[in-house]
C-alpha positions as CSV (number, residue, x, y, z in Angstrom):
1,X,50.5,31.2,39.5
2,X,51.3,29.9,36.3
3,X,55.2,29.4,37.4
4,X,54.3,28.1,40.8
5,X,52.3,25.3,39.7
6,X,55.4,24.6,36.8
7,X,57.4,24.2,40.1
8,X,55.7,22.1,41.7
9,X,55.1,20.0,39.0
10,X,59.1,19.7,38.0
11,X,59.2,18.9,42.1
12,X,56.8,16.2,41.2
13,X,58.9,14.5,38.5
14,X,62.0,15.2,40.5
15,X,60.9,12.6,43.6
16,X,59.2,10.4,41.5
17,X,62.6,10.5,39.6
18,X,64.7,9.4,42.9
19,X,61.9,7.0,44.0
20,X,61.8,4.8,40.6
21,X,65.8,4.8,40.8
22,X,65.7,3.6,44.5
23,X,63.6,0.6,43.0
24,X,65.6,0.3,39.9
25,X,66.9,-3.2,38.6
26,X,70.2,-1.6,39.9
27,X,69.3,-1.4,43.1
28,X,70.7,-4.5,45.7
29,X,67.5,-4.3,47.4
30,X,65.8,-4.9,44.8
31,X,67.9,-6.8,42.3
32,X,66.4,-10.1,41.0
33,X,62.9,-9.4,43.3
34,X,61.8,-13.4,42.2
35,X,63.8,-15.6,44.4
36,X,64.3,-18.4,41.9
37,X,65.5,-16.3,39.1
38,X,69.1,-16.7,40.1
39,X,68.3,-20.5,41.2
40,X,71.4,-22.8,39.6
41,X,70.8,-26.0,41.1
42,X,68.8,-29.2,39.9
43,X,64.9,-28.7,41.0
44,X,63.7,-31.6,39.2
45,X,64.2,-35.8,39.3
46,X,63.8,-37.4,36.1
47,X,63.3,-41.3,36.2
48,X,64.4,-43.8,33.2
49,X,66.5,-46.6,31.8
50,X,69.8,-46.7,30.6
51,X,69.8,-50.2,29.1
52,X,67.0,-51.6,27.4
53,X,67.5,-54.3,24.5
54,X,64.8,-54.3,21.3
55,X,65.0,-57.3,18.6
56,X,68.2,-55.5,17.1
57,X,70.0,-57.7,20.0
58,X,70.3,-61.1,18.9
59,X,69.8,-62.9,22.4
60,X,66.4,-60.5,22.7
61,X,65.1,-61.4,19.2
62,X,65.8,-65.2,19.6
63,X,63.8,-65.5,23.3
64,X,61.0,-63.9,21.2
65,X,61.5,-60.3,20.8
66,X,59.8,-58.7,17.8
67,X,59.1,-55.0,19.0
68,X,62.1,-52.3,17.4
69,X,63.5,-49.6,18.8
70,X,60.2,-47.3,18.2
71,X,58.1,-49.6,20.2
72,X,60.5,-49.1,23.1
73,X,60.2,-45.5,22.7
74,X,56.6,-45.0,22.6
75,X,56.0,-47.5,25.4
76,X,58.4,-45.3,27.6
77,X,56.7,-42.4,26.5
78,X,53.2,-44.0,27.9
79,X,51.6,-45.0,24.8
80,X,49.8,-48.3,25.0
81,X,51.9,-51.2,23.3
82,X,51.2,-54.8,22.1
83,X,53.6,-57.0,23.1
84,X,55.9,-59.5,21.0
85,X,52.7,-62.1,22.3
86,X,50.0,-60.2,21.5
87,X,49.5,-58.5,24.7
88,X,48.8,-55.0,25.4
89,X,51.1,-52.9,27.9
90,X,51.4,-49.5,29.5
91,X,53.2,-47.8,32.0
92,X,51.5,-46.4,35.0
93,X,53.4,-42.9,34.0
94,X,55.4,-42.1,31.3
95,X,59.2,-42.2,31.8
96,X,61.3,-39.2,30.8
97,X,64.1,-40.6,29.2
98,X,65.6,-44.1,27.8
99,X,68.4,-45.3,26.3
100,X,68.2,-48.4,23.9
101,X,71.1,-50.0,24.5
102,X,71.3,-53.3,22.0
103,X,74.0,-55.1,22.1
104,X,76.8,-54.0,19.5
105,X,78.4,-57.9,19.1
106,X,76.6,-59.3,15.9
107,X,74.1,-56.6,15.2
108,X,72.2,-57.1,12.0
109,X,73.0,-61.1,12.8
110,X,69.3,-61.7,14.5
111,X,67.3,-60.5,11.6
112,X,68.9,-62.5,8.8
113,X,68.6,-65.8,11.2
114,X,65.0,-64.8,11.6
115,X,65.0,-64.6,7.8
116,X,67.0,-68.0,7.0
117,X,69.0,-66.2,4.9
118,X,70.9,-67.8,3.1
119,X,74.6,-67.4,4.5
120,X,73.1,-68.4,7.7
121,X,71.5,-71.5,7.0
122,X,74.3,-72.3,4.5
123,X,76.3,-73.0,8.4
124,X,75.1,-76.0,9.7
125,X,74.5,-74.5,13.4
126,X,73.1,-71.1,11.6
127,X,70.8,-74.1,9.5
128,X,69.9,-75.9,13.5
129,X,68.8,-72.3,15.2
130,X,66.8,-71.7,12.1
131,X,65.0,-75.0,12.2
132,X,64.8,-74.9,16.3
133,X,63.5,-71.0,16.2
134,X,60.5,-71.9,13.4
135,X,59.9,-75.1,15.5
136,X,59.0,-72.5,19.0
137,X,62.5,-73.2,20.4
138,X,63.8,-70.1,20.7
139,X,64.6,-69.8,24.0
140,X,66.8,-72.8,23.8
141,X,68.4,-70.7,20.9
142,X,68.8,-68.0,23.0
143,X,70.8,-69.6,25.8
144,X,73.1,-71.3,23.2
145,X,74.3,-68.4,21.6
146,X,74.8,-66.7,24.9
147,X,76.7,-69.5,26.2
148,X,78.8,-70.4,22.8
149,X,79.5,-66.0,22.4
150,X,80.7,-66.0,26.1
151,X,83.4,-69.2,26.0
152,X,84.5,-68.0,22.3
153,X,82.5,-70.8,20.1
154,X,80.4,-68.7,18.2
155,X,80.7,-69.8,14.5
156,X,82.9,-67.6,13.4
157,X,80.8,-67.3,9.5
158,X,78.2,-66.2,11.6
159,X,80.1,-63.3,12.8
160,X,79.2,-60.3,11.9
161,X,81.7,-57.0,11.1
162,X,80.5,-53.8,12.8
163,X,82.0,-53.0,9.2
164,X,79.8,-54.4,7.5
165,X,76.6,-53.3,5.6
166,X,73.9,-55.5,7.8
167,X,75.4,-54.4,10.8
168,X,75.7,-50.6,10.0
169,X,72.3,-50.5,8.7
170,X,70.8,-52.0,12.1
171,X,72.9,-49.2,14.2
172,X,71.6,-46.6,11.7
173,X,68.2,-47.1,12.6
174,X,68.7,-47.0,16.0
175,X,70.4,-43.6,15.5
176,X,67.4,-42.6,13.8
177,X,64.9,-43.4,16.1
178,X,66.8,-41.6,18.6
179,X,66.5,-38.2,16.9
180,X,63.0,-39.1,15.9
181,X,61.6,-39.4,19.7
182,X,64.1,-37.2,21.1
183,X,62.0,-33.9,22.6
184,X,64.0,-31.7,24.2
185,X,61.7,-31.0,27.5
186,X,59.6,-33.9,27.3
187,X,61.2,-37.0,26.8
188,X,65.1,-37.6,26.4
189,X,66.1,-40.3,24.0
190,X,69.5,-40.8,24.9
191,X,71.8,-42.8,22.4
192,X,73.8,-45.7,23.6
193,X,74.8,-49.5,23.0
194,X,76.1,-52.7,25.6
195,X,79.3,-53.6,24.9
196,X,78.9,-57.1,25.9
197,X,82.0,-58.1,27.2
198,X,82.2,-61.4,28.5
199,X,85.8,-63.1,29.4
200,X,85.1,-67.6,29.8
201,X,81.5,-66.6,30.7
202,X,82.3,-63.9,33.1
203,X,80.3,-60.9,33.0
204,X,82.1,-57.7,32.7
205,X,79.3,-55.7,30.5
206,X,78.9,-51.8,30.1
207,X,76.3,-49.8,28.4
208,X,78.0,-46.7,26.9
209,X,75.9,-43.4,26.4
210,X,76.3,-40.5,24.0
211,X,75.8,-37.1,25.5
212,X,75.5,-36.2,21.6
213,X,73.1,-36.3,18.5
214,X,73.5,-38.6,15.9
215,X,75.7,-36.4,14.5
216,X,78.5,-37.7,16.4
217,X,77.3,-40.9,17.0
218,X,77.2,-41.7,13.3
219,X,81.2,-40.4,12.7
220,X,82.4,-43.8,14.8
221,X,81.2,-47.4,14.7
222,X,80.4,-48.3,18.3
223,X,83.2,-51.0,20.3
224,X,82.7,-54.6,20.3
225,X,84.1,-57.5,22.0
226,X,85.4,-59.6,18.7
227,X,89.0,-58.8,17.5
228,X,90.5,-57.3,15.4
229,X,88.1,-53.8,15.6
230,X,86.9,-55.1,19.0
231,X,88.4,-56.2,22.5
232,X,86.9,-58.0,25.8
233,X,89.5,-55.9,27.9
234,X,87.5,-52.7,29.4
235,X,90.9,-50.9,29.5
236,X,90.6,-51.0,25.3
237,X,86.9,-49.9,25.3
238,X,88.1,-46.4,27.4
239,X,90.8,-46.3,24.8
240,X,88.0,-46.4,22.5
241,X,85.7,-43.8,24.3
242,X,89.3,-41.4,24.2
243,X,89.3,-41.8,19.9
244,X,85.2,-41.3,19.8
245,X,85.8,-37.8,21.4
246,X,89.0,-36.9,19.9
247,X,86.8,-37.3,16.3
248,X,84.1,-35.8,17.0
249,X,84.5,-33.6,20.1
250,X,81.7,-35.3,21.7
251,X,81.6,-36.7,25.2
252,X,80.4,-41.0,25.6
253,X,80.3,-42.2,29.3
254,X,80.6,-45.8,30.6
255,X,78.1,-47.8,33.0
256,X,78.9,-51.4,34.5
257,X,76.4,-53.7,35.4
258,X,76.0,-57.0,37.4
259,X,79.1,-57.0,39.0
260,X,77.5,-60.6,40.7
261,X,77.7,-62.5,37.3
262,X,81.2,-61.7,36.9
263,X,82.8,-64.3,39.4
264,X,84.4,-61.7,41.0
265,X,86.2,-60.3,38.6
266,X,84.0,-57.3,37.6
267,X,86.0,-54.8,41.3
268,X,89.8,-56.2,41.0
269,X,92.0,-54.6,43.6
270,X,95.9,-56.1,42.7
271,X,95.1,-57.1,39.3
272,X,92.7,-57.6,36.7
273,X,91.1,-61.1,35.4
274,X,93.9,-61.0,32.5
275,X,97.0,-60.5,35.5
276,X,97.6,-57.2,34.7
277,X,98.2,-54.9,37.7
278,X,96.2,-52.6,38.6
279,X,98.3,-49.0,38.1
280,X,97.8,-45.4,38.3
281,X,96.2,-45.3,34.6
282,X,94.3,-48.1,35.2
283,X,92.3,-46.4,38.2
284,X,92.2,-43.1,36.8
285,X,91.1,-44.1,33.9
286,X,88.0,-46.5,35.1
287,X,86.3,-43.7,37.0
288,X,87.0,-41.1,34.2
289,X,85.3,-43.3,32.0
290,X,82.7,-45.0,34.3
291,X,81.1,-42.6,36.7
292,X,78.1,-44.2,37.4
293,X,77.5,-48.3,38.6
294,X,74.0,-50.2,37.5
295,X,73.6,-51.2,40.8
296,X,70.6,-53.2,40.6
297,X,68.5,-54.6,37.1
298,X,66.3,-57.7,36.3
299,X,69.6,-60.3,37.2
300,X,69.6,-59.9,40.8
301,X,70.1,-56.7,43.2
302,X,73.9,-55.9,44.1
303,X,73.8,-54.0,46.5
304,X,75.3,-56.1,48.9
305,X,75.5,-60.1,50.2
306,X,74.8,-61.0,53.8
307,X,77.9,-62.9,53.5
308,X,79.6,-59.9,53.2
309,X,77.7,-57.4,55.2
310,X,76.3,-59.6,58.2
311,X,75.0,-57.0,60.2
312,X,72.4,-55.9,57.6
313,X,69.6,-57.6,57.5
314,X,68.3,-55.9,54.2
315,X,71.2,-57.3,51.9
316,X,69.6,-60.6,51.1
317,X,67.2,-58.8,48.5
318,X,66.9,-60.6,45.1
319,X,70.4,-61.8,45.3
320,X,71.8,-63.7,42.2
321,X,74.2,-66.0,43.3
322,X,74.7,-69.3,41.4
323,X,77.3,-68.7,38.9
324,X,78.5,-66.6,35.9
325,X,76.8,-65.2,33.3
326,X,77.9,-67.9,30.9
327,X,75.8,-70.0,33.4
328,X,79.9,-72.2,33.4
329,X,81.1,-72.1,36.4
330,X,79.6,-71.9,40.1
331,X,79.7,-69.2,42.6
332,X,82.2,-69.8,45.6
333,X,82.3,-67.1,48.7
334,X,85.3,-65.8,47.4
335,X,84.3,-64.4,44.5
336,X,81.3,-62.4,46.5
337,X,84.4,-59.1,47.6
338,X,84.5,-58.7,43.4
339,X,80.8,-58.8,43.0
340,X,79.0,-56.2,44.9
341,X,78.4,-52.4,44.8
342,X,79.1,-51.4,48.3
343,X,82.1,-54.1,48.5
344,X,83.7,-51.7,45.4
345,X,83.0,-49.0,47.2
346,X,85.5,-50.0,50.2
347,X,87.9,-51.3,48.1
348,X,88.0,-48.0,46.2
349,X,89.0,-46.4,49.7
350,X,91.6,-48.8,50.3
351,X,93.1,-48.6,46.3
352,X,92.9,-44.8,47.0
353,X,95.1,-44.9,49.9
354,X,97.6,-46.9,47.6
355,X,97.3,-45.4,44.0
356,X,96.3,-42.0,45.1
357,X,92.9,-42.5,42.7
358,X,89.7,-44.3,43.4
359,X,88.8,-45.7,40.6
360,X,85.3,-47.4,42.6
361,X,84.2,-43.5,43.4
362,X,80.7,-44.2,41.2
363,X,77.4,-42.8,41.6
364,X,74.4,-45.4,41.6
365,X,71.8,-46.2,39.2
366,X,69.2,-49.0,38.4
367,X,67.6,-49.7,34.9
368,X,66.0,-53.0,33.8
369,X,68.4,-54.9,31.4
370,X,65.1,-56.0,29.6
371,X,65.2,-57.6,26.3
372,X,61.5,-57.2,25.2
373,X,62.0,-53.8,24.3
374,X,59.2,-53.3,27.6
375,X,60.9,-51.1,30.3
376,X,58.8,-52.4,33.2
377,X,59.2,-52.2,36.8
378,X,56.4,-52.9,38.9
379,X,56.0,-55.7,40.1
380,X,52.2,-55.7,39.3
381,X,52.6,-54.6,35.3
382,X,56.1,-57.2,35.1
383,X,56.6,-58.3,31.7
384,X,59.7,-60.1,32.3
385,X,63.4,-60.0,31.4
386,X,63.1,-61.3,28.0
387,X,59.8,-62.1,26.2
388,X,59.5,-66.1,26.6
389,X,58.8,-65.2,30.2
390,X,55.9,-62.2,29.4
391,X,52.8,-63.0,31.9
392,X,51.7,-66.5,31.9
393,X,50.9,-69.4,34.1
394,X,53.6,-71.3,32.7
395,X,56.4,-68.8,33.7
396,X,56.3,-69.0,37.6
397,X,57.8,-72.7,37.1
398,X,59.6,-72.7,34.1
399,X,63.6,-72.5,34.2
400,X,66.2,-70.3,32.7
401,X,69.2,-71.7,33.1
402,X,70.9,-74.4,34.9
403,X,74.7,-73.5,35.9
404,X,76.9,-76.4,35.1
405,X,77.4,-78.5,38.2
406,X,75.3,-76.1,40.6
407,X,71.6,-74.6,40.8
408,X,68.6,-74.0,37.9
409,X,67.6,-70.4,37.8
410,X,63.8,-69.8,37.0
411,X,61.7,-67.3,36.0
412,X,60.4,-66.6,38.7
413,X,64.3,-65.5,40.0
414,X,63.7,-62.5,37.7
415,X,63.7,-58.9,39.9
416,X,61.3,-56.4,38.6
417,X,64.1,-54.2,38.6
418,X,64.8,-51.1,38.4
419,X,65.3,-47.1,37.4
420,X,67.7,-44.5,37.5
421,X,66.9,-40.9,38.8
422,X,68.7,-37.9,37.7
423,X,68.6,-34.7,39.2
424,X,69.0,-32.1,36.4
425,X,68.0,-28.6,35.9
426,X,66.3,-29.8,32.3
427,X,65.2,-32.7,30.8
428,X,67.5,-32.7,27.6
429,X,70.6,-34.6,26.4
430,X,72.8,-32.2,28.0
431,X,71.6,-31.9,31.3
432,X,70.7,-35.8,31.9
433,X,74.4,-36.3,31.1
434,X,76.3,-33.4,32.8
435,X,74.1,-34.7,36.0
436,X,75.1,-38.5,35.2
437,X,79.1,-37.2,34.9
438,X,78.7,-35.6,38.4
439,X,76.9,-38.3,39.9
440,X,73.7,-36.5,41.2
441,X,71.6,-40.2,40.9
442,X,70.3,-42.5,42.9
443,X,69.0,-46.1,42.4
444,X,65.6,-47.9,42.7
445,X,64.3,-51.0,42.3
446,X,61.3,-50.0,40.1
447,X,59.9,-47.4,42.7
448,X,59.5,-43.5,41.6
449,X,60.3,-42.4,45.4
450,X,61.6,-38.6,45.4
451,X,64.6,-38.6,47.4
452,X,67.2,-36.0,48.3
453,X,71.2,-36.4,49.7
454,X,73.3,-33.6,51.1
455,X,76.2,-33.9,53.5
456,X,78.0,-30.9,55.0
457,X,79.3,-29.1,58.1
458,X,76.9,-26.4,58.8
459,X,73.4,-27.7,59.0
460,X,71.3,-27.3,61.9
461,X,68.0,-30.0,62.3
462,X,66.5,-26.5,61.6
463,X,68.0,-26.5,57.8
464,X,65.1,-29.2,56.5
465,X,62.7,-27.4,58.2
466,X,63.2,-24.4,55.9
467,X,60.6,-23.8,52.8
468,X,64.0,-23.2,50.8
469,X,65.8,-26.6,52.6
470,X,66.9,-27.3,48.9
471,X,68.9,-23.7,48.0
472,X,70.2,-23.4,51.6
473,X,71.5,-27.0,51.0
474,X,73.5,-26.5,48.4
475,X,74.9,-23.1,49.6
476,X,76.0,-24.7,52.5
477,X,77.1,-28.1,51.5
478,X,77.4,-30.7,48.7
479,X,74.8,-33.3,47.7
480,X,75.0,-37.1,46.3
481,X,78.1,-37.4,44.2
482,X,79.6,-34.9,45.9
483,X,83.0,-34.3,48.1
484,X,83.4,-32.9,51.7
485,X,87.1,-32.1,52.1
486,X,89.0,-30.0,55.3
487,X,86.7,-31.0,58.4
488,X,87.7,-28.6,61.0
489,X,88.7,-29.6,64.6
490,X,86.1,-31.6,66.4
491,X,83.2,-31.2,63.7
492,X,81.9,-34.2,62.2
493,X,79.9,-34.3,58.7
494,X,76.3,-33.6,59.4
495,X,73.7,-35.4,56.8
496,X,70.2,-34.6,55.6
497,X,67.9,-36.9,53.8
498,X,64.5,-36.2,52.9
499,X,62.3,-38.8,50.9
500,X,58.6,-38.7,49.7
501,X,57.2,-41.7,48.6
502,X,56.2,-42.8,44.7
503,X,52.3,-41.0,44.3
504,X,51.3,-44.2,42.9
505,X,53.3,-46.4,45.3
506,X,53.7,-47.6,48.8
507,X,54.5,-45.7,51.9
508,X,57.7,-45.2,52.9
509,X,59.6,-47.5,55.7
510,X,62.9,-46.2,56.8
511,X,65.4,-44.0,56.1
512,X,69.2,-45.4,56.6
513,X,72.9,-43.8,56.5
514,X,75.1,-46.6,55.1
515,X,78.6,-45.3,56.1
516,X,81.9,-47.4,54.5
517,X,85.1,-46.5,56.2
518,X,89.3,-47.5,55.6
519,X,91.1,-47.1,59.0
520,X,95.2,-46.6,59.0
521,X,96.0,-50.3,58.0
522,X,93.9,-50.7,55.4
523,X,91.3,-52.1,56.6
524,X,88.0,-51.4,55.5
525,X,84.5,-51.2,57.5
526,X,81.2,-50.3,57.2
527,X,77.9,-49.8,59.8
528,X,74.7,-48.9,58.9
529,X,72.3,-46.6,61.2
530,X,68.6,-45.8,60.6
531,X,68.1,-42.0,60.8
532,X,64.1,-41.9,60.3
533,X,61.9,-44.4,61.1
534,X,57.7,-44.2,60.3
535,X,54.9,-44.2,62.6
536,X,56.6,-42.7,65.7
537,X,58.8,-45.6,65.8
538,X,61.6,-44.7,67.9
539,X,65.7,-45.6,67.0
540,X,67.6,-47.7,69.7
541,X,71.1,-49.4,69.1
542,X,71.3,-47.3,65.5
543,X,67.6,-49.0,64.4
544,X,64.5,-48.5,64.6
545,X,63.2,-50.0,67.7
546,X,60.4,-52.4,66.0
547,X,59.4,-53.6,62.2
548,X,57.1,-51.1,60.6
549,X,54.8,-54.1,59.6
550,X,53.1,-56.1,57.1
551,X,49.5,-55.4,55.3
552,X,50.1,-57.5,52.6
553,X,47.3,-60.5,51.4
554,X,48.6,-63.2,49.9
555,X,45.5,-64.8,48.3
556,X,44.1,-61.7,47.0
557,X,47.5,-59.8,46.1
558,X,46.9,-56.4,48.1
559,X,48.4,-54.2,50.7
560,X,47.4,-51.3,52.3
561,X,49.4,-48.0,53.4
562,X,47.8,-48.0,56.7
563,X,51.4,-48.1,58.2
564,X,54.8,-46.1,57.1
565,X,54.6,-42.4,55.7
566,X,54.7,-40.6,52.7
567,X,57.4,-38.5,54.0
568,X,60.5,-38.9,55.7
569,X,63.2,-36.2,56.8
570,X,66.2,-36.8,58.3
571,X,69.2,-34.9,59.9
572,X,72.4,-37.3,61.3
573,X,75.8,-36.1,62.3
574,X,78.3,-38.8,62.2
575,X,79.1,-39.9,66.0
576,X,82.3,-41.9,65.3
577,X,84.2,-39.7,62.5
578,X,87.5,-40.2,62.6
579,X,88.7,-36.6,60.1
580,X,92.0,-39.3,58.9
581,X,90.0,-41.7,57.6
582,X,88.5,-41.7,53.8
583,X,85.0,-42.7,54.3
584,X,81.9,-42.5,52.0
585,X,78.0,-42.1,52.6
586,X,75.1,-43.0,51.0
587,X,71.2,-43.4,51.5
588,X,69.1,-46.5,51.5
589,X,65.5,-45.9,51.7
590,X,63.0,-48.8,52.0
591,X,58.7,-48.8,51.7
592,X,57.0,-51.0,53.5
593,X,56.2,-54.5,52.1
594,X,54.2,-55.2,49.0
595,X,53.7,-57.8,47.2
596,X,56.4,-59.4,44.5
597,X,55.2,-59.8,41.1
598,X,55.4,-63.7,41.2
599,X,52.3,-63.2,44.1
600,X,50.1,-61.1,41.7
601,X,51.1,-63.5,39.2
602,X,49.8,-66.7,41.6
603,X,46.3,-64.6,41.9
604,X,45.9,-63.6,38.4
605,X,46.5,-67.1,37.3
606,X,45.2,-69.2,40.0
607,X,48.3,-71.2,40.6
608,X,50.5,-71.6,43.0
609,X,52.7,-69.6,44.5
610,X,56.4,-71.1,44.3
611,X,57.7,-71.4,47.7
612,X,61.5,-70.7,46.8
613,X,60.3,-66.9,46.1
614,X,59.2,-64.1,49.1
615,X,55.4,-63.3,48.8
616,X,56.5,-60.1,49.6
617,X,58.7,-57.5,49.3
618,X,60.6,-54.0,50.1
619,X,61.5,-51.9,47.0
620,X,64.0,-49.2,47.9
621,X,66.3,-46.3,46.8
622,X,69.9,-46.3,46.7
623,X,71.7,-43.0,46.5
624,X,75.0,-42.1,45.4
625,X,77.7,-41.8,48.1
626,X,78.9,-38.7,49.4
627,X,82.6,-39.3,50.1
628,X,85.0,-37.2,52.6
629,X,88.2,-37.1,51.8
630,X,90.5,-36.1,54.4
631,X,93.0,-32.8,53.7
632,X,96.2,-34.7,54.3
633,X,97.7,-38.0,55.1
């Protein structure tokens, strides 16, 4: 009895044996039994600004900036702020990371002429700002110094070395309040500077940002424009970028901004501003070093112009168009093709098909260019581009700048604009900046929309359906930034876009596919086609078949998402691809109208509205293209 119940109780341990191997972590059918734990792909958008200017940049402290670098960071991290006049600001939600980049051109410079010290005010035009900034003038500082840095007649004595000690102490603090906010996970405090290139007034700007700690950073001073350490040429900053990670081992990318201040020098296609033509270095070098485009910020949207996309009737939003940055010489049609995001874009194709490298093949972001250290985006919490234009009566009629034989710009001109979202896997250093290299961004214009990008050749309308739209997405294609390459006979690229709307924003409007094209002579194209459209709106001729509508009330400063949704989906297959022809992609998704900050301003003040300014508006989300290139030509 004894051995027979031994028997069966090795018999036991025996199948229990086979069954717990059959389940084992070995086992293919079991392997992994959580369905995300082998998930490698970005679940997460994470919303910021890449270029935001405290009183360490001497234009920002002499329009009235007195908030540092720590202000800028615990405002962005949602903690209530007073501002530089007294007033108190937060953010609706806290952003997750921010980059601080002051200008590198004269740092230290601002404090001292806030200080009269006395090298300054020894210089009779360092003695005049000092007397105009105690007497309240400081804007009119602020535009001189501008203008006379962007022609060349800055006083030289006033110059300061990125050598020397005023100017390494300033970019030493900046490095340490980086590390101080910096929490991995939480909030990303990316380091990064302007280099404020500016050639007879032209704008050809870039904010450069440090994958790295400070570290690195510290090991090389950053670029400026002023000879002998610095240059105005962007090919000499990217010969900069090359010694920074040579020294250190670290990795620096390089973001241009306001393309429509440059008088069309900011997307050459023979040569650049200085003659020079453009070569195989030069366009392999640009988009190594400058994978991402600010393509719209508080000095106009560039998008696009309806001069030189007629058949859109979005592209006149917040357009800048007046002159340079130097405010010295006025804008003329032809500059407009060197100006504008989506304009680069087609020229890129058509240098491609020449040089054999695009060097216009950027992702798109957004960020806010303020200089009151206030990263703010909506339009009903605006405080301004620089802080003599934080919320007041006075600042829907007071001008900025008058260009030199052409038009005054205002205030009021000012966009409340706008953010960049990155798709990462964490919220770190690292990952914000691997996803920045590989362009997985997208642009808004101050809105926290959710949207998504993905172009391939095997998605059904079935795929977004899916609970796992995202995974199968990926396996099956590429998303924004991305390359479709090979298209097989008679298949054309097949698009999905899904967008959900900001939780503390307006419904959304309309989904469109913005496609840019080069055909055989080099000749480039582009056609736009709605691909969703709210409130069982129906698409005829490539758009939706009537507006979505308008809730907004002027006199009270309100609208209501009654119309439009909070979702949108879309699946599109291309119905004129042409597999020899380069061609690129991208998403523009608009909410329905709300109103623009100079409206809630008008109620909150109980003035009137200027009539030179929309009441309303339609904030939207650019993605980054997805290009297809074809396998030969």
């Amino acid at each position: 009895m004894k051995t027979m119940n031994k028997l069966r109780l090795l018999s036991t341990v025996a199948t229990l044996t086979v069954a717990m191997n059959a389940f084992s972590a070995d086992s293919p059918t079991t392997a992994n039994y959580s369905p995300h734990v082998d998930s490698n792909f970005p679940s997460a958008v994470f919303f910021g600004d890449t270029h935001v200017h405290t009183d360490n940049s001497m234009d920002a402290g002499a329009f009235g900036n007195r908030l540092g670098p720590e202000a800028a960071y615990r405002f962005a991290r949602g903690e209530t702020v007073e501002s530089s006049h007294g007033l108190k600001a937060k953010l609706v939600r806290p952003l997750d990371f921010l980059v601080i980049a002051d200008h590198t051109d004269n740092m230290g410079f601002f404090p001292d002429l806030l200080a009269g010290a006395d090298h300054v005010v020894s210089d009779p035009i360092g003695k005049r700002w000092y007397d105009e900034l105690m007497a309240g003038e400081g804007a009119k500082v602020a535009l001189e110094i501008i203008q006379s840095f962007s022609i060349g007649e800055f006083p030289e004595s006033l110059l300061y070395s990125p050598e020397s000690k005023a100017y390494k102490d300033v970019w030493d603090l900046n490095l340490e309040a980086a590390e101080t906010y910096n929490n991995p996970g939480k909030f990303t405090a990316l380091i990064g500077y302007e280099w404020t290139s500016l050639v007879a007034g032209n704008n050809l700007h870039r904010v450069v940002i440090y994958r790295d700690d400070d570290d690195k950073a510290s090991q090389v001073i950053p670029y400026t424009t002023q000879a002998p350490l610095g240059s105005t040429n962007p090919r000499d900053l990217w010969k900069w970028m090359q010694r920074y990670e040579d020294k250190t081992g670290g990795q620096v990318l390089a973001i241009a901004h306001n393309g429509n201040l440059s008088n069309g020098i900011m997307f050459p296609t023979i040569e650049q501003y200085d003659g020079t033509t453009l070569d195989k270095e030069y366009v392999s070098e640009r988009i190594r070093r400058e994978p991402l485009y600010e393509i719209t910020q508080m000095k106009g949207d560039g998008e696009s112009h309806p001069l030189l996309s007629p058949d859109d009737e979005f592209a006149d939003y917040e357009n800048w168009d007046v002159g340079n940055l130097g405010s010295t010489v006025v804008k003329t049609p032809d500059m407009l093709p060197g100006e504008y995001g989506r304009e680069a874009l087609k020229r890129g194709l058509e240098i491609e098909s020449r040089l054999g490298t695009n060097p216009y093949k950027f992702g798109l972001i957004g960020s806010t260019d303020t200089h009151t250290s206030l990263a703010t985006t909506r339009e009903n919490n605006f405080f301004g581009k620089m802080s003599s234009m934080e919320p007041s009566p006075e600042r829907l009629i007071d001008p900025l700048a008058a260009i030199e034989g052409g038009d005054t710009i205002y205030y009021r001109n000012a966009t409340a604009s706008g953010l960049a979202a990155v798709w990462a896997k964490d919220n770190t250093r690292e990952a914000l900046f691997d996803a920045m290299q590989r362009k997985e961004t997208y642009a808004t214009t101050g809105t926290r929309m959710s949207v998504r990008l993905f172009a391939g050749w095997d998605y059904t309308e079935g795929t977004l359906q899916r609970p796992d739209f995202v995974k199968v997405a990926y396996q099956q294609g590429v998303p924004m930034g991305g390359d479709l390459t090979a298209a097989a006979k008679g298949v054309s690229p097949k698009i999905l876009v899904q967008a959900l709307r900001d939780p503390d924003g307006a419904n959304l409007d309309r989904v469109q596919i913005i496609k840019g094209w080069v055909d055989a002579s080099g000749k480039t194209h582009e056609k736009i086609y709605d691909v969703a459209c709210s409130k069982k709106r129906t698409i005829k001729n490539n758009r939706c078949d009537k507006e979505v509508g308008n809730t907004v009330d002027i006199k009270t400063a309100t609208y209501l998402n009654s119309i439009g949704n909070t979702m949108l989906n879309a699946f599109w297959q291309d119905p004129e691809f042409n597999p020899e022809q380069r061609a690129f992609y991208y998403a523009r998704v608009l909410e329905i109208p709300t109103p623009r900050w100079t409206t809630y301003d008008a109620v909150r003040f109980g003035v009137e509205l200027p009539k030179d300014v929309p009441a309303a508006q339609q904030d939207r989300a650019y993605t980054s293209p997805i290009w297809y290139n074809p396998a030969k030509l």
